[in-house]
C-alpha positions as CSV (number, residue, x, y, z in Angstrom):
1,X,0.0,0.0,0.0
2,X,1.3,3.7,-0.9
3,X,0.0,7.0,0.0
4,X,1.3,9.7,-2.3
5,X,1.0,13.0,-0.4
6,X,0.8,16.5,-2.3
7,X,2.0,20.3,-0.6
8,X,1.5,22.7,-3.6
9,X,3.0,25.7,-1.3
10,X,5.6,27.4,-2.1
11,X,7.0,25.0,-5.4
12,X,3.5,24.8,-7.1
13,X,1.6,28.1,-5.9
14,X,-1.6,29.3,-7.7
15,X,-1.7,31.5,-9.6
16,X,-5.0,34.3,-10.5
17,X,-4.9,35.4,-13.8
18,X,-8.0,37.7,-13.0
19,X,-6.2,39.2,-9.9
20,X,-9.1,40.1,-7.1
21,X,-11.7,39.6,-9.8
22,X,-14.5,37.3,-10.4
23,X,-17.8,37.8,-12.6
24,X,-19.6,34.7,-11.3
25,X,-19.5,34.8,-7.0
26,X,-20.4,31.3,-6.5
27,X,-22.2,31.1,-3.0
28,X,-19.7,29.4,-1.6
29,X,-16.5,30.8,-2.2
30,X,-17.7,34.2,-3.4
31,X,-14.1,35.6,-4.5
32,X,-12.4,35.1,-1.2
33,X,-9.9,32.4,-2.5
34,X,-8.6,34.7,-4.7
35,X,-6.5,36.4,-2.0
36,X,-4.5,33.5,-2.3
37,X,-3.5,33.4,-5.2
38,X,-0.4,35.3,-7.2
39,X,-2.0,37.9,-9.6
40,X,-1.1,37.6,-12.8
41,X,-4.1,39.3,-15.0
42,X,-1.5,40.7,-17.6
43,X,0.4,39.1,-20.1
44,X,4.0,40.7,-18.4
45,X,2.7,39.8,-14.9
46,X,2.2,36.2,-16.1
47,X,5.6,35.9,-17.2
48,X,7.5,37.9,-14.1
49,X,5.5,35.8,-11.5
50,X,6.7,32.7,-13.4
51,X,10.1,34.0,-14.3
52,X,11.0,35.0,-10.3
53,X,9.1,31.4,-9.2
54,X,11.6,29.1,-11.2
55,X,14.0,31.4,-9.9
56,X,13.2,30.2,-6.7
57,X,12.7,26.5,-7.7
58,X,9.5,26.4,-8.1
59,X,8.1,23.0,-10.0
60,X,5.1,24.4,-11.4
61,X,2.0,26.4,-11.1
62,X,-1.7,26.3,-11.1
63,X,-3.3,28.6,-13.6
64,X,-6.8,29.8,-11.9
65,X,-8.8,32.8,-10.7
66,X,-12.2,34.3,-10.8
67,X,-14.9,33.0,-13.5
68,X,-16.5,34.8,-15.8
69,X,-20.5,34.9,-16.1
70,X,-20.3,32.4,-18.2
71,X,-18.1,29.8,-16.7
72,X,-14.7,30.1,-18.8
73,X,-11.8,31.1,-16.5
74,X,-11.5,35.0,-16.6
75,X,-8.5,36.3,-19.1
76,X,-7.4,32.6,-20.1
77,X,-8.4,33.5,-24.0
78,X,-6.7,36.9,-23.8
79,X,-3.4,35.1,-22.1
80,X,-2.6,32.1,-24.1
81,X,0.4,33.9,-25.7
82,X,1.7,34.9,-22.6
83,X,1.1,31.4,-21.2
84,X,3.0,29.6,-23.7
85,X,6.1,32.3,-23.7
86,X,6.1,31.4,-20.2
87,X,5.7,27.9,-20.2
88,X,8.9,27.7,-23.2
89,X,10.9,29.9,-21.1
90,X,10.8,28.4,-17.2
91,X,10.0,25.1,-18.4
92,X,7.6,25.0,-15.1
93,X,4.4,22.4,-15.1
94,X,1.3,24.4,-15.8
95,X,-1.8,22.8,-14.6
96,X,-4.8,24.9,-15.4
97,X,-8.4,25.8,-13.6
98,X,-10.3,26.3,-17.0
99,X,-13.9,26.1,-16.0
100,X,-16.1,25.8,-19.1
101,X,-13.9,26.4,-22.5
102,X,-14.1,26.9,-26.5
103,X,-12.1,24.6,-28.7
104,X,-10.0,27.9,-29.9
105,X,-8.9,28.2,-26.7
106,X,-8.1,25.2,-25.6
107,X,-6.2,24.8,-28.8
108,X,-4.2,27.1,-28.0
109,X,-3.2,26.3,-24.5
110,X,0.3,25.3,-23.9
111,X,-0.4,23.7,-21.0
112,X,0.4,20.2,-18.8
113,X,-2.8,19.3,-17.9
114,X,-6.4,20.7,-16.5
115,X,-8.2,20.3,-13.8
116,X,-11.9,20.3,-14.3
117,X,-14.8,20.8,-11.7
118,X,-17.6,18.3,-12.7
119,X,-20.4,20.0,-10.6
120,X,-24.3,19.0,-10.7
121,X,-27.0,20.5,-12.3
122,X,-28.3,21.5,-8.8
123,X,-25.0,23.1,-7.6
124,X,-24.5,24.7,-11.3
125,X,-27.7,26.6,-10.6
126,X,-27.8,27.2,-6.9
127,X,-24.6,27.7,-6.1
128,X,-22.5,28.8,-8.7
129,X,-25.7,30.9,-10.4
130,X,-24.8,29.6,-14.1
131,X,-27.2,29.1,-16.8
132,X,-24.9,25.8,-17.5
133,X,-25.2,22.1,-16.9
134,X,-23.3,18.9,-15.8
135,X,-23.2,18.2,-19.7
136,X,-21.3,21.4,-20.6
137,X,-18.8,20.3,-18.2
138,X,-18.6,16.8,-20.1
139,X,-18.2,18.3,-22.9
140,X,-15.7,20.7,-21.8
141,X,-13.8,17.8,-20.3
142,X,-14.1,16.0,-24.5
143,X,-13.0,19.5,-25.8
144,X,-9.9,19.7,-23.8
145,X,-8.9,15.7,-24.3
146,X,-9.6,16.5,-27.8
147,X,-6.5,19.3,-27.9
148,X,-4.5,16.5,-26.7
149,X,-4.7,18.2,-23.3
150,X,-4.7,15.7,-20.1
151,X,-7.8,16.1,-17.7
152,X,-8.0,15.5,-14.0
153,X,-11.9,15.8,-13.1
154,X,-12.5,16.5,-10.2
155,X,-16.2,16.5,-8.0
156,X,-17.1,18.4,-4.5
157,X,-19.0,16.0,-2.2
158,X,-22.2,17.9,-0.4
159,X,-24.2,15.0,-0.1
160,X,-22.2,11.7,-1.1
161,X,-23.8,11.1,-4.1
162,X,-21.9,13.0,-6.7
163,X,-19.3,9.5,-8.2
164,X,-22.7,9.1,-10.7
165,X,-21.5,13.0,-12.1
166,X,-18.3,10.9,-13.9
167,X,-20.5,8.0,-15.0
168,X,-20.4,9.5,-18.9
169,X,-16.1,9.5,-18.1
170,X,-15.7,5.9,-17.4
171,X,-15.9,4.4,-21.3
172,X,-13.8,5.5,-23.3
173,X,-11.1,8.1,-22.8
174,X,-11.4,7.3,-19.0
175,X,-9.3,9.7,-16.5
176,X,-6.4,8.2,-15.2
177,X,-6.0,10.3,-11.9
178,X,-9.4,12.1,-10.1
179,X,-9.7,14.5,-7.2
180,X,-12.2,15.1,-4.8
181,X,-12.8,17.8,-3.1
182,X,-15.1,18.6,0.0
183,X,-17.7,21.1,0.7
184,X,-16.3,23.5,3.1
185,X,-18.6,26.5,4.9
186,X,-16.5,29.1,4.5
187,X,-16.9,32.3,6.9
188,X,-17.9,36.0,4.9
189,X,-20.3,33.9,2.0
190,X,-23.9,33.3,1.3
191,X,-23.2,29.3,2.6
192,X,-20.7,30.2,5.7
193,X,-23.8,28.8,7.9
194,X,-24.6,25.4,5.5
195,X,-23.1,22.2,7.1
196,X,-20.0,20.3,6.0
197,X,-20.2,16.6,4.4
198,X,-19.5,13.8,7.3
199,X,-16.8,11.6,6.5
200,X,-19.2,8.4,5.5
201,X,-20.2,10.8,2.8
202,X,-16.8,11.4,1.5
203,X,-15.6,7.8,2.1
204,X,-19.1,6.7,-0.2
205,X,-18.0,9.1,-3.0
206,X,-14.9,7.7,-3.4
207,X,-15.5,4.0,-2.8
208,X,-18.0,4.5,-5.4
209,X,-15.2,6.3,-8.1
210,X,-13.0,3.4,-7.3
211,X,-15.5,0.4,-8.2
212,X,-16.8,3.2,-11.4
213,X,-12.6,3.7,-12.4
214,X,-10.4,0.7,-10.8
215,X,-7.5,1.8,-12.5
216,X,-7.3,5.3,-11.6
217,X,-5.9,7.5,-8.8
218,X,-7.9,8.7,-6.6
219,X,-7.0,11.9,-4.7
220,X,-8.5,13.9,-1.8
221,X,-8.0,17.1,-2.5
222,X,-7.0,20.5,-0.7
223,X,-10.3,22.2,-0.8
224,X,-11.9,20.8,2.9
225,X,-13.2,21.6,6.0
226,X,-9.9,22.7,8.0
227,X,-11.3,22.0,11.4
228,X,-9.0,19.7,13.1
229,X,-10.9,16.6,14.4
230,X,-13.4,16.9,11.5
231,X,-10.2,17.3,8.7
232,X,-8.7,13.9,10.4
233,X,-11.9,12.0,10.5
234,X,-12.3,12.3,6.4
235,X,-9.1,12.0,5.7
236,X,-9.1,8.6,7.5
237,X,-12.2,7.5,5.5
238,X,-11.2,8.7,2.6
239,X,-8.1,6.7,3.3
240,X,-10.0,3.4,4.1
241,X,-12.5,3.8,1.1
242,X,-9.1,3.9,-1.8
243,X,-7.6,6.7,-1.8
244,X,-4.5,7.0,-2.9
245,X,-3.2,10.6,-2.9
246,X,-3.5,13.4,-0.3
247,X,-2.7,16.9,-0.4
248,X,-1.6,18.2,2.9
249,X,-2.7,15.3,5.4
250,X,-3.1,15.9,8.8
251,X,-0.6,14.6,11.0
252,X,-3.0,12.2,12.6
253,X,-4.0,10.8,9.5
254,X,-0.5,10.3,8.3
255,X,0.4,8.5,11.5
256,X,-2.5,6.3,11.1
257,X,-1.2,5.4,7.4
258,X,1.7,4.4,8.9
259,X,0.5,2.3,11.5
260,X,-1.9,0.9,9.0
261,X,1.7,-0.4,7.0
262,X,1.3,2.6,4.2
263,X,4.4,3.5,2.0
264,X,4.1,7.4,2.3
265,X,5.6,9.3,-0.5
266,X,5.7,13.7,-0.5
267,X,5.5,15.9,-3.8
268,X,5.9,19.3,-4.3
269,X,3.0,19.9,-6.3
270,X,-0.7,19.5,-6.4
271,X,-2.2,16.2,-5.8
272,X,-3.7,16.2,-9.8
273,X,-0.3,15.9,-11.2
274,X,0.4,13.6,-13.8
275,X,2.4,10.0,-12.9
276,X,4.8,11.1,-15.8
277,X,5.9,14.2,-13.8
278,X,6.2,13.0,-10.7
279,X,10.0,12.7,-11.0
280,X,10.3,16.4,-10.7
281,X,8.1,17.4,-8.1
282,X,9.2,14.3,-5.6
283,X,10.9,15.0,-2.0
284,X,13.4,12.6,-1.4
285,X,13.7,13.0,2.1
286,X,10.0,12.5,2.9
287,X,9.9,9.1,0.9
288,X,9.4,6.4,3.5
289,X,7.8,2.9,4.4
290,X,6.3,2.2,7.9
291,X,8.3,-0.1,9.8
């Protein structure tokens, strides 16, 4: 057994390229993420924020930022240029947070791969306010593929019935590594007072992506609840239900893997990164077995 174990900060930061703006305000993030995140709305931004980050040995960095009102990522069309200068000149791994995309665009991307929210018709109306549905992200998960771009889809558990959202994924061009993610209240939105997933909810979303995709990875990703018993608790049944990646585990959970005879193995870089570039974003001095 091996747990692969993700810490995006500081080698693999994200990066806004719509600065402190976002045209959508989903209920439950409402732009507040963004103050997170590296702007980088301009074309010479883009390419001094990555220039000074592989200065600093950075592996890589997540394109995101605000949405639009109609679901594409704010100023990706506008920076594609910009993103491929960069990308030829640092040689950093780009992931990108493209939301709903055009073929132009994603045509033109010079990216490594893309991660891709698979929400449900219900949270595409309620929460993020989009006249969209779970289809136009399906189809934006084919137009990407289709520019020879990798995908990593990933789903937010609210109830513990979103694995049927990738059911259309699993013939086919099936994803090889998927994230989930977990609803997380999150203090100054419209849902800071709606409750968070219990872990049995979490743990049934992934056992059911793991008999829906056998051979993929599953990850548990870094959007979720933060509060320290309740962080542990999914983690552990996320664990126990299959998966097999983690970004920044608790330190209960990790000592649990290691009782439990887990191999644990530490990347600098977001948990959706590909197998293939794991070689450059691995910590050798975190690599180790359970005795």
């Amino acid at each position: 057994m091996r747990l692969k174990t993700y810490y995006p900060i500081p080698r693999f930061p994200p990066l806004s390229l719509s600065g402190a703006t976002c045209n959508l305000r989903c209920r439950h993030c409402d732009a507040t993420y963004l103050g997170g995140m590296l702007p980088a709305e301009t074309p010479d931004a883009l390419l001094a924020q990555c220039r000074a980050l592989r200065q600093q040995g950075a592996v890589g960095v997540l394109l995101s930022g605000g949405s639009d009102r109609d679901g594409s990522l704010l100023n990706l069309a506008a920076l594609t240029d910009a993103i491929r200068q960069a990308k030829q000149e640092t040689g950093l791994i780009f992931n990108v947070h493209p939301g709903l995309i055009d073929a132009d665009t994603a045509h033109r991307l010079a990216v490594d791969f893309a991660s891709l929210d698979i929400p449900s018709d219900d949270v595409i109306r309620r929460v993020h306010g989009l006249d969209a549905t779970t289809d136009d992200y399906i189809a934006a998960y084919h137009t990407l593929r289709a520019a020879g771009i990798p995908v990593v889809p990933h789903v937010t558990v609210y109830r513990g019935d979103e694995a049927r959202l990738l059911r259309p994924l699993a013939a086919g061009d099936a994803p090889s590594v998927i994230v989930v993610i977990v609803f997380s209240p999150t203090r100054a939105t419209p849902l800071a007072e709606a409750a968070a997933p219990e872990p049995d909810a979490v743990a049934e979303v992934v056992a059911r992506i793991r008999a829906q995709f056998p051979a993929a990875e599953i990850a548990l990703g870094c959007m979720r609840p933060r509060a320290r018993a309740l962080r542990a608790a999914i983690e552990i049944a996320a664990l126990q239900a299959g998966v097999t990646r983690m970004a920044v585990p608790a330190q209960a959970t990790l000592r649990h893997a290691e009782d439990a005879g887990y191999a644990i193995a530490a990347f600098d870089a977001c948990c959706a990164l590909p197998a293939a570039r794991e070689s450059a974003a691995i910590r050798g001095d975190r690599l180790r077995k359970s005795e």
